[in-house]
KEVOPA-918314 format. One line per 2 residues: their letters; for each residue x, y, z of N, C-alpha, C, O. Coordinates in steps of 0.05 Angstrom, whole numbers, plus 5000, padded with zeros to 4 digits. Example, Ala and Ser with C-alpha at 12.3 -4.5 7.8 and 13.67 -1.06 7.14 Angstrom:
<atoms>
AS = 5264/4886/5156/5246/4910/5156/5264/4934/5156/5285/4934/5169 ~ 5257/4955/5142/5273/4979/5143/5258/5001/5157/5268/5023/5161
</atoms>
This chain:
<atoms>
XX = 5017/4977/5000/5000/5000/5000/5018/5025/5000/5038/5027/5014 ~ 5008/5043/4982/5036/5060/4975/5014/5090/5000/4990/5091/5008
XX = 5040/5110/5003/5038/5130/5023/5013/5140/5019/4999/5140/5038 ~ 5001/5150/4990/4985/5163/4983/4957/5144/4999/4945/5150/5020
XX = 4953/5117/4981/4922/5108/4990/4932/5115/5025/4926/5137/5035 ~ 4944/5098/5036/4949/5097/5073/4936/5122/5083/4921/5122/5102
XX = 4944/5145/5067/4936/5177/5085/4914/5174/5089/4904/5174/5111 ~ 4893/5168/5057/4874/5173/5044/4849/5150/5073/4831/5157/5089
XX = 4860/5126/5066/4844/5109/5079/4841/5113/5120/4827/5102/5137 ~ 4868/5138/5117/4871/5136/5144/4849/5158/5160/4837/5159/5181
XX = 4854/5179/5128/4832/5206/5149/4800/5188/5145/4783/5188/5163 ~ 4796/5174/5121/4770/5164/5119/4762/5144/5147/4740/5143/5158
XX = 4779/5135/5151/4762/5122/5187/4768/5134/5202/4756/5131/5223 ~ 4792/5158/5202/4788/5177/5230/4756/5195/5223/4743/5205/5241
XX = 4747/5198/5194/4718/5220/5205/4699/5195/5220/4685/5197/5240 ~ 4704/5172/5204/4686/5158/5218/4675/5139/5244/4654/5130/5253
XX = 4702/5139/5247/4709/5130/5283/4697/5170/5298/4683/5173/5318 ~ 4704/5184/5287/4698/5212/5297/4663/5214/5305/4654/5218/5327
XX = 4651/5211/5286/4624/5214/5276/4614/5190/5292/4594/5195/5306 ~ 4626/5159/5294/4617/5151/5309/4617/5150/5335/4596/5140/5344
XX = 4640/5160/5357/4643/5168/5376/4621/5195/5383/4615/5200/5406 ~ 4613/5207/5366/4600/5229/5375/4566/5213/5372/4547/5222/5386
XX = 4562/5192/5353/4535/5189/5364/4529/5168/5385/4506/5161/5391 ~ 4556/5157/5398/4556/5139/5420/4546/5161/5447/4528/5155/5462
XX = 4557/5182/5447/4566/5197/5465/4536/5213/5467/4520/5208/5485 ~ 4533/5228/5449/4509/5238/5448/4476/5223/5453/4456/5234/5460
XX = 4479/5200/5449/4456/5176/5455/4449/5166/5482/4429/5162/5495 ~ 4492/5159/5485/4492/5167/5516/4480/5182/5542/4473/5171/5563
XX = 4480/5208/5537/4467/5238/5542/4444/5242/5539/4437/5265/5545 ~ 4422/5221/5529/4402/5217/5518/4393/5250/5502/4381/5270/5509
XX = 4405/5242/5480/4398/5271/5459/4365/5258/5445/4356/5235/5446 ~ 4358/5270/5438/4330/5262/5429/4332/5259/5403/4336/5277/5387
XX = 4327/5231/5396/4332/5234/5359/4308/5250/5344/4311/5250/5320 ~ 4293/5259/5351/4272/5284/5341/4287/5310/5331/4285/5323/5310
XX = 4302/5312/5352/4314/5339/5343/4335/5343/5317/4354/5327/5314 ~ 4330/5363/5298/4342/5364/5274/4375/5359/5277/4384/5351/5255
XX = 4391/5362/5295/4413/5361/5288/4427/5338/5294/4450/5334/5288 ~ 4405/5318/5311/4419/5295/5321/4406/5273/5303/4418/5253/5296
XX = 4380/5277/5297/4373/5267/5264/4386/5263/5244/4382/5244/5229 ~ 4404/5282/5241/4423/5291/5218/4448/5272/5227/4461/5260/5210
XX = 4455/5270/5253/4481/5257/5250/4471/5217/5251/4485/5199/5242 ~ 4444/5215/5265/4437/5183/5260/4432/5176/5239/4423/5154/5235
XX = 4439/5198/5217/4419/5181/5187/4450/5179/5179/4456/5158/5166 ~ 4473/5198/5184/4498/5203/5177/4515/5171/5185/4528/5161/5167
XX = 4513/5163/5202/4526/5148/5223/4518/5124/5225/4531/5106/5236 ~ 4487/5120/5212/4468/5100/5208/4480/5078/5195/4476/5055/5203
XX = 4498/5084/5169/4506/5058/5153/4530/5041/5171/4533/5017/5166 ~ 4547/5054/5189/4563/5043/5191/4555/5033/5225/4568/5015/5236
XX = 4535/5046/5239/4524/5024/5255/4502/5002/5249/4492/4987/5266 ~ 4497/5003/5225/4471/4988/5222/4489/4955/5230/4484/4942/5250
XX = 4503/4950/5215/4517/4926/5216/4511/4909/5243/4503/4886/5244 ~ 4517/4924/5262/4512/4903/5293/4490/4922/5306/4488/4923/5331
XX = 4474/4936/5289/4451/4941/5304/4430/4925/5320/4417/4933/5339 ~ 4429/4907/5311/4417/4876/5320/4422/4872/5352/4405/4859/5366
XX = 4442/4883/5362/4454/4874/5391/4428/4900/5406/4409/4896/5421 ~ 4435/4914/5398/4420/4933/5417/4387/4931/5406/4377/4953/5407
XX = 4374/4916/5399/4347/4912/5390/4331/4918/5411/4309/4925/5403 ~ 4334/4917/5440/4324/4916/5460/4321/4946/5478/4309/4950/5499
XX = 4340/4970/5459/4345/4989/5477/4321/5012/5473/4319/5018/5449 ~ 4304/5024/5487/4289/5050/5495/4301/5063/5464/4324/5061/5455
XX = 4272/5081/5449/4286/5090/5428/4285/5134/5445/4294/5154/5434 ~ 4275/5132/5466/4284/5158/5474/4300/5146/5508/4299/5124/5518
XX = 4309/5162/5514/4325/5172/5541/4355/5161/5534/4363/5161/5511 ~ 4366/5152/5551/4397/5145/5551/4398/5121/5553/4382/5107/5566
XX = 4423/5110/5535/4430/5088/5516/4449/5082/5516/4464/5101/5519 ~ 4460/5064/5514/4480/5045/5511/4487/5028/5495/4489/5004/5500
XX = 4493/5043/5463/4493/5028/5444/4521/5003/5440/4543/5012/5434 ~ 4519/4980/5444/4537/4961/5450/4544/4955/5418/4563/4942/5410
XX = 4531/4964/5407/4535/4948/5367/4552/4974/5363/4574/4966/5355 ~ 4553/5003/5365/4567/5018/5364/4597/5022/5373/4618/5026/5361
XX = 4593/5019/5391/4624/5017/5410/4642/4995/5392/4665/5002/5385 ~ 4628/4967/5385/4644/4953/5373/4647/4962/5346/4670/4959/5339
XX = 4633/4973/5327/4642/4988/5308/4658/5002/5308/4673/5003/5288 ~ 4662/5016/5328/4683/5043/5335/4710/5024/5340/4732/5035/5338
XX = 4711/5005/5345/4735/4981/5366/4745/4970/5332/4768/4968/5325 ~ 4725/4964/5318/4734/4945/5284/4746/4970/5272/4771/4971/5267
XX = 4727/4996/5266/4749/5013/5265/4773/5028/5266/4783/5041/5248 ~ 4782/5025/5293/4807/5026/5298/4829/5006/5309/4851/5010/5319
XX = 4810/4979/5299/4824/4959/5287/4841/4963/5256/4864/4964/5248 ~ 4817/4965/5245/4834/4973/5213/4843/4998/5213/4860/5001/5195
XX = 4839/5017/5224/4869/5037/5225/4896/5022/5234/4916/5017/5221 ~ 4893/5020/5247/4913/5004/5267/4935/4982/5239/4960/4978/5240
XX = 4916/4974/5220/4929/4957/5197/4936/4970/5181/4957/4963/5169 ~ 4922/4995/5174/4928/5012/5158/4959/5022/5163/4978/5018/5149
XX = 4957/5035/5187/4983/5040/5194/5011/5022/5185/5032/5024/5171 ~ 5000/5004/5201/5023/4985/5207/5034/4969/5179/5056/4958/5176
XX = 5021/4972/5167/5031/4964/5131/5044/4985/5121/5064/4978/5109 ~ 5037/5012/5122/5049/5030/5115/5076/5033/5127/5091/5047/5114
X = 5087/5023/5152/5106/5033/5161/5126/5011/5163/5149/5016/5172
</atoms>
């Protein structure tokens, strides 16, 4: 993997380890998915938790949350940074 893709593939899972940490956190906090701006980041953030959405099937869709399918997304994610890197160097 030459320098160029490595950068490329590296900022692309830092927005999205980013984006996903912020709707762990915010769900956490129980933000209300009604409201337009936190709407905007679950429809954003949606594809790359849908995958182990299945785990949390059981959780309250208002108050505070504990998305367990997220966290591990965020964990595979900086798994494959973690490869990313480490080939590159």
């Amino acid at each position: 993997m030459n320098a160029q893709k490595a950068k490329l593939a590296t900022i692309a899972l830092v927005i999205v380890i980013t984006i996903l940490v912020c709707r762990l956190i915010l769900l956490l906090f129980a933000a209300r998915p009604d409201n337009l701006g936190m709407a905007f980041l679950l429809n954003v953030s949606a594809p790359w938790a849908w995958p182990l959405s299945w785990i949390d099937a059981q959780q309250p869709v208002y108050g505070a949350r504990f998305e367990r399918g997220t966290l591990i997304s965020i964990m595979l994610c900086l798994l494959g940074l973690y490869f990313v890197r480490k080939r590159t160097s």
